[in-house]
Backbone bond lengths (Angstrom), bond angles and torsions (degrees), N, CA, C in turn:
res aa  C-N    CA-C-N  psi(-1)  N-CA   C-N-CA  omega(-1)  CA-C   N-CA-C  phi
1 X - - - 1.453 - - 1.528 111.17 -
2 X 1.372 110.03 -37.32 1.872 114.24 172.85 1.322 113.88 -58.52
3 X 1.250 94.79 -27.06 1.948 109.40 -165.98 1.841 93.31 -62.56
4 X 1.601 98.32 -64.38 1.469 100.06 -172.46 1.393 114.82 -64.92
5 X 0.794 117.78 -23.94 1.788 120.02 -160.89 1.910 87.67 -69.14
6 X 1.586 112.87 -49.87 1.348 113.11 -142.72 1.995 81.19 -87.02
7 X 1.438 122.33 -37.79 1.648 104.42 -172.92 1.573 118.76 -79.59
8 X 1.722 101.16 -22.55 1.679 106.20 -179.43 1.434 108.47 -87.93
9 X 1.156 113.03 -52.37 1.389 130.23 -147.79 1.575 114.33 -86.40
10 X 1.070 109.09 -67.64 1.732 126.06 175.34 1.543 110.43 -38.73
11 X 1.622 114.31 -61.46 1.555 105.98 173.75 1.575 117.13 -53.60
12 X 1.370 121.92 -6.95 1.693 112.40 -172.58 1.549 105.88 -109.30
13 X 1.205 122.79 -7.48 1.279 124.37 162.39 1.786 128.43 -115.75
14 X 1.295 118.03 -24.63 1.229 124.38 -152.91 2.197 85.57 -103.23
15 X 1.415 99.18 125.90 1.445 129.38 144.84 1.629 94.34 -8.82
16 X 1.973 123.23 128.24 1.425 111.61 173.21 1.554 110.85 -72.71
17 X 1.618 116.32 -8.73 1.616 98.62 175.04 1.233 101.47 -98.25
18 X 0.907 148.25 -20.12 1.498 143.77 -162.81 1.344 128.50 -30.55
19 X 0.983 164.35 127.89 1.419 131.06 -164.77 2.075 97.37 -128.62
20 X 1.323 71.29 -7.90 2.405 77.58 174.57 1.737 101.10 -34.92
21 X 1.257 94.23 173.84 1.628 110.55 -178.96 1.891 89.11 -121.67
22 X 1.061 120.76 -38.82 1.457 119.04 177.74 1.194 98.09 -116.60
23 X 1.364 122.39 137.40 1.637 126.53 164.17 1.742 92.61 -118.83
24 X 1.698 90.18 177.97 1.587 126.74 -163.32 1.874 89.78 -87.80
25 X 1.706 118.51 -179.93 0.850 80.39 147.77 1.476 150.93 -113.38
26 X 1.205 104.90 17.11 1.660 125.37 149.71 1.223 117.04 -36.08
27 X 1.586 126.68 -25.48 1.489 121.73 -179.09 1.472 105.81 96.38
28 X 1.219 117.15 8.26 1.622 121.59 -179.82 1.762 101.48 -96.86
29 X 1.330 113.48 161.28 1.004 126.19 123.33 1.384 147.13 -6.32
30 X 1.788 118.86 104.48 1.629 89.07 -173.26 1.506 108.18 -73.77
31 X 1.641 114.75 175.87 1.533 120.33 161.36 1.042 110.70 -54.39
32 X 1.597 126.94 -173.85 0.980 146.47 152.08 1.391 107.24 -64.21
33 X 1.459 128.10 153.99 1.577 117.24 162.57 1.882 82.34 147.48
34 X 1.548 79.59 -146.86 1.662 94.60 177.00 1.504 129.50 -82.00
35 X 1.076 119.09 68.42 1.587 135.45 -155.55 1.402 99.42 -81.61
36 X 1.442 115.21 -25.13 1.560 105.24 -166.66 2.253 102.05 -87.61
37 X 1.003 108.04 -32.14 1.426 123.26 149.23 1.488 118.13 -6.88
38 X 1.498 87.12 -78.88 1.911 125.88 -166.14 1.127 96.17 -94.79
39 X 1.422 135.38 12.01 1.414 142.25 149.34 1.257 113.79 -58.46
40 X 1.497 83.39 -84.42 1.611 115.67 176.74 1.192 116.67 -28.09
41 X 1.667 116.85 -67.08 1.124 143.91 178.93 1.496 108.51 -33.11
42 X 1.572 110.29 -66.90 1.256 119.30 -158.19 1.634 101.33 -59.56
43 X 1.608 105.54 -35.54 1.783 114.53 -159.50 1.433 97.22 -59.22
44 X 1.247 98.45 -62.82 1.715 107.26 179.18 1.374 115.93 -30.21
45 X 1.909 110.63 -68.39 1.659 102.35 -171.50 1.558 98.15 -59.36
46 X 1.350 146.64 -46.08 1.226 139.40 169.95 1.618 125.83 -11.97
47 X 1.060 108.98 -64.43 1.409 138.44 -150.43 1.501 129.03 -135.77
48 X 1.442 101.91 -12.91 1.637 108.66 175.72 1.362 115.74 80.30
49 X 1.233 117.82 -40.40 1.439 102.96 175.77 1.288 120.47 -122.98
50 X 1.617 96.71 160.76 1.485 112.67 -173.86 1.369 139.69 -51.27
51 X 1.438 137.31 126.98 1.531 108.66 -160.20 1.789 90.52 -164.50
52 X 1.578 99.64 133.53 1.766 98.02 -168.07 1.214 105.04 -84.88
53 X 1.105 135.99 164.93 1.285 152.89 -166.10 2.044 94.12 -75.61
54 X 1.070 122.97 -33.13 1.622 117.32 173.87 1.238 115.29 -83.55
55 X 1.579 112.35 -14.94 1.681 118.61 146.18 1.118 130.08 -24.30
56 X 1.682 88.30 -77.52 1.423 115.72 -162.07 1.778 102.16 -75.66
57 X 1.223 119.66 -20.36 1.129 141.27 155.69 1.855 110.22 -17.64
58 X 1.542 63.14 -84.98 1.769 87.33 -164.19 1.831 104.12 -66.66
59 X 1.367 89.26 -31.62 1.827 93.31 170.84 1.529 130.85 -62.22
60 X 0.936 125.03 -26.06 1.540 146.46 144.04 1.394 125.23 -55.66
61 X 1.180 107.45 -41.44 1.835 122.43 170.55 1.248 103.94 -64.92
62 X 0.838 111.63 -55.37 1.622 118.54 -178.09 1.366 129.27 -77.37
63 X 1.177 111.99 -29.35 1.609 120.11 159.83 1.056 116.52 -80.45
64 X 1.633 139.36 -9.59 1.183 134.61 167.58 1.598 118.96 -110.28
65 X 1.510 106.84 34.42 1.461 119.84 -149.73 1.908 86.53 -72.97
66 X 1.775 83.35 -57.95 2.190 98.73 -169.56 1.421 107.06 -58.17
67 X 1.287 145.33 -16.15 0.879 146.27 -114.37 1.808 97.19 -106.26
68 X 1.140 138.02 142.79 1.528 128.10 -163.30 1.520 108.74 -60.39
69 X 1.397 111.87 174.07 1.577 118.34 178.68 1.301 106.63 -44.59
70 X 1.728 124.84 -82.12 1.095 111.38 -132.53 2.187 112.57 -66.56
71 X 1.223 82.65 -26.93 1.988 95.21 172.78 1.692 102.91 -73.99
72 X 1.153 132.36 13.82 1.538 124.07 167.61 1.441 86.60 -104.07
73 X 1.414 124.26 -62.26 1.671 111.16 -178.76 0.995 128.77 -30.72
74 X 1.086 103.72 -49.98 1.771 122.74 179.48 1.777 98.61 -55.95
75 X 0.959 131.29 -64.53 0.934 125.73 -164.30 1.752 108.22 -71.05
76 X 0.968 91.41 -41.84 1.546 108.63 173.90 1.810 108.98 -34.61
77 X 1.796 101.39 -62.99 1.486 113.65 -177.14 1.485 105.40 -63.77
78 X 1.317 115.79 -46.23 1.444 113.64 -167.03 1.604 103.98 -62.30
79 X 1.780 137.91 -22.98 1.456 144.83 -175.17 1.007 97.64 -81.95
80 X 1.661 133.18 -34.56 1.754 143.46 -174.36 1.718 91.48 79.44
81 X 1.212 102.60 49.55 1.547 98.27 177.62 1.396 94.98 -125.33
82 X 1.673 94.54 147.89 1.828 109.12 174.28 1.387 102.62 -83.90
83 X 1.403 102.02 163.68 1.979 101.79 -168.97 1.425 106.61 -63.69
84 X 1.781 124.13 -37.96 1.167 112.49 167.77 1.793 132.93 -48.28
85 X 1.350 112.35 -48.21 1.534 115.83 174.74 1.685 102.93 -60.35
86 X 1.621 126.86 -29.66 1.384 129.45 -157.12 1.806 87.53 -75.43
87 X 1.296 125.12 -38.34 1.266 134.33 -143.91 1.292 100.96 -93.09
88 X 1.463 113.71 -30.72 1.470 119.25 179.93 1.449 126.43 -78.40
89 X 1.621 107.97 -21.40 1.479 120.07 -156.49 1.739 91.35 -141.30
């Protein structure tokens, strides 16, 4: 579902620099604050069903497992995980 959201979905709403994983719907970036909330929120009206923010978590980790070096870092930094813990889990 990350897969599609980020190859279908993301280019038709999200700002062309943006680099968010969720945008507003302006295509920005959310604030700081309660993002995991307006996560949730958004997934739900999306998709209908319910799904926690350590879900979607782990759902992203894992869908971007194959994915080349420098986009595992990225994800890597954004978990605060070293490549070993990223590699293990």
């Amino acid at each position: 579902m990350v897969k599609v959201y980020v190859d279908k979905v993301m280019p038709l709403v999200a700002a062309n620099e943006e680099e968010a994983l969720f945008v507003t719907q302006d295509g920005r970036a959310f604030e700081h604050g309660p993002i995991g909330k307006r996560i949730v929120s958004w997934w739900h009206k999306a998709t209908g069903k319910n799904i926690s923010t350590t879900e979607l978590r782990k759902l992203t980790a894992s869908t971007l497992h194959d994915a080349d070096p420098v986009e595992k870092r990225k994800i890597q930094d954004h978990m605060c995980h070293k490549e070993a813990t990223a590699e293990k889990y």
